[in-house]
N, C-alpha and C positions, 0 to 999 in steps of 0.2 A: 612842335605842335602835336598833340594829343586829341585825336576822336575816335570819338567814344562810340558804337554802333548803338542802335534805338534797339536792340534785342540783350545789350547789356545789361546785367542784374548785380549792379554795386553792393548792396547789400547782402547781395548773396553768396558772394566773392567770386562776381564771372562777369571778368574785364575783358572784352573783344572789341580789337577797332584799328585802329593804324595809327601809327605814330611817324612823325617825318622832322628829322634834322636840317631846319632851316637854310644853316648855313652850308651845309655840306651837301644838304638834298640827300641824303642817304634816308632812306623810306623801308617800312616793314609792316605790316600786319602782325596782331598779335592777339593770344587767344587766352591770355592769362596775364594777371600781374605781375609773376615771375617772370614772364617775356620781355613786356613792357621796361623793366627797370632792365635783365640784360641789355637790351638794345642802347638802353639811354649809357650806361657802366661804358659798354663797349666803345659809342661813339664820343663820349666824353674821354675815354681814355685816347684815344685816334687823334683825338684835335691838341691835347697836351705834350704828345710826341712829337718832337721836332724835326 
């Protein structure tokens, strides 16, 4: 799940808000798009190792 803060500027490319990994509940704040997608990389990777 991905939210987005009401002071974000998509357009402007300033992504802030928290993203949280349903299943795993592993949660983070993030203050960039490059944040965003590490967390999502890393927790994707975490769940395919066995």
């Amino acid at each position: 799940m991905v939210q987005l803060h009401a002071e974000a500027r998509l357009e402007q490319g300033h992504f802030t808000g928290r993203v949280e990994h349903l299943v795993s509940h592993q949660a983070t704040h993030f203050e960039s798009l490059e944040e965003l997608v590490a967390f999502i990389v890393r927790v994707v990777t975490e769940q395919q190792t066995p």
